[in-house]
N, C-alpha and C positions, 0 to 999 in steps of 0.2 A: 364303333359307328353308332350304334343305338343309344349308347351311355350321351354320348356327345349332340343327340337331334336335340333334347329341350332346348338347350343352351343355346341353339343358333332358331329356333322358332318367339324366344322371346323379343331377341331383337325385332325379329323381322315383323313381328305382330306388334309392337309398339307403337311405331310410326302409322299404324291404319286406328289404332285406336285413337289418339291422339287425332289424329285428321278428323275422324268422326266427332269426338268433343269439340274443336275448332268451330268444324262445318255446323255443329248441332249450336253452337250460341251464335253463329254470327246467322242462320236462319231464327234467333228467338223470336217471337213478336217487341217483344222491349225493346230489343237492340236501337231500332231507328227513334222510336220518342227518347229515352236517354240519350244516344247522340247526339239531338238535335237540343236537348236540355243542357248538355254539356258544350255545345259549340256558342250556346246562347250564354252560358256562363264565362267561359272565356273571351267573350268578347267583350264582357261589363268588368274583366278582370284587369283586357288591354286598353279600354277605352273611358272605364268611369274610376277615379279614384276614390280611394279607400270602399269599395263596393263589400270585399268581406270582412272589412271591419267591425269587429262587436264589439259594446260596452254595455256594461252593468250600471246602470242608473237603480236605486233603490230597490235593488235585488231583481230587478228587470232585465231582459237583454234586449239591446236597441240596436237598431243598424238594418243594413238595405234588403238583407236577406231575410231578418224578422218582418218587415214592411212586406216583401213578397207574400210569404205564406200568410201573412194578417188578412193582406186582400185578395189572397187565391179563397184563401176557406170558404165564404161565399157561392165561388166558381165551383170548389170541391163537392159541396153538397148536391149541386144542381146536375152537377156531370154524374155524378154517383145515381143518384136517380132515375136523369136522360137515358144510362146504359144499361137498367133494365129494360127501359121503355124500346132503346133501338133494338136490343138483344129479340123484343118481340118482334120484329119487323117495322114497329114504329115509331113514332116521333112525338114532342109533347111541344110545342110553339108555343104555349099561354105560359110557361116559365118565369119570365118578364112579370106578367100580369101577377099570375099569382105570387112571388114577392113585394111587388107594389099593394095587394090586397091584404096581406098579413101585417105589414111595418102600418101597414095604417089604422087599422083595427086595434094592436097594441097602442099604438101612439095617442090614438082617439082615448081608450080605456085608461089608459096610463096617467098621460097629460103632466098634472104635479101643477099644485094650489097651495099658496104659503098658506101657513101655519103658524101660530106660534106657542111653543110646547115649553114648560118654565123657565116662560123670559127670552127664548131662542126660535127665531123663525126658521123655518123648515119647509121642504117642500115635501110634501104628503102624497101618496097616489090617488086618484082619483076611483080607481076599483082596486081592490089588492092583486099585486105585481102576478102570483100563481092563476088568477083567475082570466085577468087580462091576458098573459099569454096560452093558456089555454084558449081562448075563445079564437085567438088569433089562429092556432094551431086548425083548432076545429073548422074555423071557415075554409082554411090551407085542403085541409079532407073533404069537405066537402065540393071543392071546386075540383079534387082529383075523381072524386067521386061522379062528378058529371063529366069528365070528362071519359072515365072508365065504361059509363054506361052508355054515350053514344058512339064509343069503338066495341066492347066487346058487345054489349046487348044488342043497338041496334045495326050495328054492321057500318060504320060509316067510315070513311078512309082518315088515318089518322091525322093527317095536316089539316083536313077540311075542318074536322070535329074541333080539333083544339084552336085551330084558328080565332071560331066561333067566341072560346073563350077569353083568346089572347087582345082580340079587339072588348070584347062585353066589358071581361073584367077588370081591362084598364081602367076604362070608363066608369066603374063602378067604383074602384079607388076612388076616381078624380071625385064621385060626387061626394064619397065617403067625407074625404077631406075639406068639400066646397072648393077645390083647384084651386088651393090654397096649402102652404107647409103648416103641416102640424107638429110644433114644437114640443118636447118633451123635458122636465124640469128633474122628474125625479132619479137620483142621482144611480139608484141602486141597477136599475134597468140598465147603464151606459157600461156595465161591466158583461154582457153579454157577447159585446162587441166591441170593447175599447176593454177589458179589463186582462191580468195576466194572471195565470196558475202554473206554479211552479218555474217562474220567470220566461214560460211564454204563452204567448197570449190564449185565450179562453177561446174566440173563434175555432183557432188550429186546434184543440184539444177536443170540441165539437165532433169537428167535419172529422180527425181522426178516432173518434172514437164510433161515431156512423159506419166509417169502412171498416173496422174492426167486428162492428157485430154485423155489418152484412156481409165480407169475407167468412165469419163463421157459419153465417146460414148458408151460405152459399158451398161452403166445402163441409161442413158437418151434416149438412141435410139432403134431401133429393130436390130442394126447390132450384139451386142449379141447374140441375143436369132437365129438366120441367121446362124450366127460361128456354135452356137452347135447344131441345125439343121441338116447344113451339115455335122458338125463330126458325130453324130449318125445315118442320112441316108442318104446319098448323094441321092440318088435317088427317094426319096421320099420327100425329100426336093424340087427335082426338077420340081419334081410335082405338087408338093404343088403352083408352082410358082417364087419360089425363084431361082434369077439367080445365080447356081451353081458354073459356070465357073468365071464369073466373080467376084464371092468372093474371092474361091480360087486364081485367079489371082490376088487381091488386097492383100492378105495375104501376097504371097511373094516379092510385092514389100515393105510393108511395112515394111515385113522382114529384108530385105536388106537396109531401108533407117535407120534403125533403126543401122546395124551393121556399114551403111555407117558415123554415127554420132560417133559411139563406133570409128572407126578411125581416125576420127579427134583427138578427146578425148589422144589417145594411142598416135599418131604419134605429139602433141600438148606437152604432158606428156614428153616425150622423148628427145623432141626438134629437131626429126628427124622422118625419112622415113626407115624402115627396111623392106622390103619385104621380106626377107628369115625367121626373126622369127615375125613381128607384127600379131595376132590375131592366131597367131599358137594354132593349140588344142582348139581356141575359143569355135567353136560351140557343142562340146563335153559338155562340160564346161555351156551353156546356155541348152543345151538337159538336163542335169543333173540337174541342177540348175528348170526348169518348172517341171522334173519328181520330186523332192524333193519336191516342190511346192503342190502337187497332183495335177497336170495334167495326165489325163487319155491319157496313149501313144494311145487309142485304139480310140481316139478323143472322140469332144463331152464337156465332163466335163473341164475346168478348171480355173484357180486362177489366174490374175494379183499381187493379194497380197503375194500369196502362190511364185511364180516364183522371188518376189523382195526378200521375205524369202531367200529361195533359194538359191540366187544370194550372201545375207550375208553368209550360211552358208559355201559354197565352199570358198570363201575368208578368212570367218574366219578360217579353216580347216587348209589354206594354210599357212596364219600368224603365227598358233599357232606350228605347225610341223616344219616350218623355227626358229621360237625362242625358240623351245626345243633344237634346235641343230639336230636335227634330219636329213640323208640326203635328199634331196631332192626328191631323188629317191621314195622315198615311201611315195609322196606323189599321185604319179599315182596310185601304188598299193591302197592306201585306198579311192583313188577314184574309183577305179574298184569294191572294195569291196561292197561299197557303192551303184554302179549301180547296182548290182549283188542283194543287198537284197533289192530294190529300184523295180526292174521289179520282184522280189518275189513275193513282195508284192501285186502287182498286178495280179500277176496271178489267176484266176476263181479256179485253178485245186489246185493249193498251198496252199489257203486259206482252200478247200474243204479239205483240208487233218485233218486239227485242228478244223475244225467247226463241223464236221459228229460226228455224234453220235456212239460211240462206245459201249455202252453199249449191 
């Protein structure tokens, strides 16, 4: 009798294990952005042809899924950034701005003035290419930096603050440039954002190598577990010891260096300076992109992984409604939709509605 219990408690202990792993991934957070990544991909499978087709052009790989991630990376950085800022409880609106402020700065410094070097015209930079995009970086910081000091220093609510910026610093491109494109000739600058390493392209290698070393800061260090800390009690956070101010102040510069890199990228891509549309609607776009992610808007909880998710799905959203033929117009529309059952979701009260026991 005793000899024979193992043998009938394996079985029986199998199938609760097994329920538990089930039950344990289909509650992951992931589950629903890949889903919704993957429902998005099947439908450019059924409805757009040759969509994963790839070719090797001069040791490049070309095709619709390369064109995604080329113009997600942009999106990736910005959202990588936005989710420290929401993980604080806040929000960074001047995102837009400050990419419009960095591609113009380089583009200004950049420019490219023919030359002619034995016998051979050339276009030359106008500052040297390292100096020029530091300078651009640097104003990137500096624009994080005002906005870090009037959220964490003086207390002001984070939409209002950056708001301030998202209007100023447009405007401040626009004069940079004269509300005029600023065209860019020298060649070596166009590989930042059009160029490919190791046959894909240089953008994706970017924005991937940013989530790289902020996934390690973030799991090799304590400034993680700090981030959602303060998103779930600032004040008791502060308590605790941890320097409140100065996270948050470090969030939105990181913010901004991060959107300040997404401009290079854009204004690289373009081969020019656009201040009236470059990063337009950007940070809409990253806020959306970290809340699909599941990032809790209410801070606190969120995903590096989930925010690059993200960042593919609105991209690919946008590719696949461009090559239905579809107008463009409605691609705001089902991004509104999309935000709409996105902070549903979230809602404490929304959820209560389908959970509560009616019986």
């Amino acid at each position: 009798m005793s000899a024979s219990m193992p043998t009938k408690l394996v079985p029986e202990a199998a199938p609760g294990v097994l329920h538990g792993a089930v039950g344990g991934a289909l509650r992951h957070p992931l589950l629903r952005p890949l889903a919704a990544l993957a429902a998005l991909l099947l439908l450019d499978l059924l409805l757009v042809p040759g969509f994963f087709r790839l070719d090797i052009k001069d040791g490049h790989l070309y095709g619709a899924l390369v064109d995604i991630v080329n113009r997600a990376a942009p999106l990736m950085l910005a959202a990588l950034g936005m989710t420290l800022v929401i993980a604080t409880r806040g929000v960074d609106i001047s995102v837009g701005a400050v990419v419009a402020i960095s591609g113009a700065v380089a583009a200004i410094l950049i420019g490219g003035k023919m030359v002619v070097v034995d016998g051979v015209s050339q276009y030359v930079s106008n500052l040297p290419m390292a100096w020029a995009l530091a300078a651009a970086i640097g104003v990137a910081l500096l624009c994080g930096a005002w906005n870090g000091l009037l959220v964490a220093v003086l207390g002001l609510q984070p939409i209002i603050a950056t708001l301030i910026l998202m209007v100023a610093g447009r405007g401040l491109a626009q004069l940079l440039t004269d509300g005029q494109i600023v065209t860019v000739y020298y060649k070596p600058f166009f590989f930042i954002g059009g160029g490919y390493l190791f046959g894909l392209p240089f953008s994706l290698t970017i924005a991937l190598a940013m989530f790289a070393l902020l996934t390690l800061l973030m799991k090799k260090t304590a400034l993680g577990l700090f981030i959602q800390s303060v998103g779930i009690n600032p004040v008791a956070s502060r308590l605790a010891g941890i320097r409140t101010a100065a996270l948050i102040f470090f969030v939105y510069i990181f913010c901004s260096f991060c959107a300040g890199l997404a401009g290079l990228m854009v204004a690289s891509n373009i081969r020019s300076a656009d201040a009236n549309n470059a990063g337009l609607l950007l940070e809409l776009d990253a806020i959306l992109a970290v809340t699909l992610g599941g990032t809790s808007l209410a801070g606190g909880r969120f995903s590096l992984v989930g925010s690059v998710i993200g960042a593919l799905i609105i991209q690919t959203l946008t590719y696949t409604i461009y090559s239905l033929g579809v107008p463009p117009e409605v691609n705001m529309v089902v991004k509104a939709i999309v935000v709409f059952l996105v902070c549903l979701s979230q809602s404490p009260q929304f959820r209560r509605i389908f959970t509560s026991d009616k019986s």
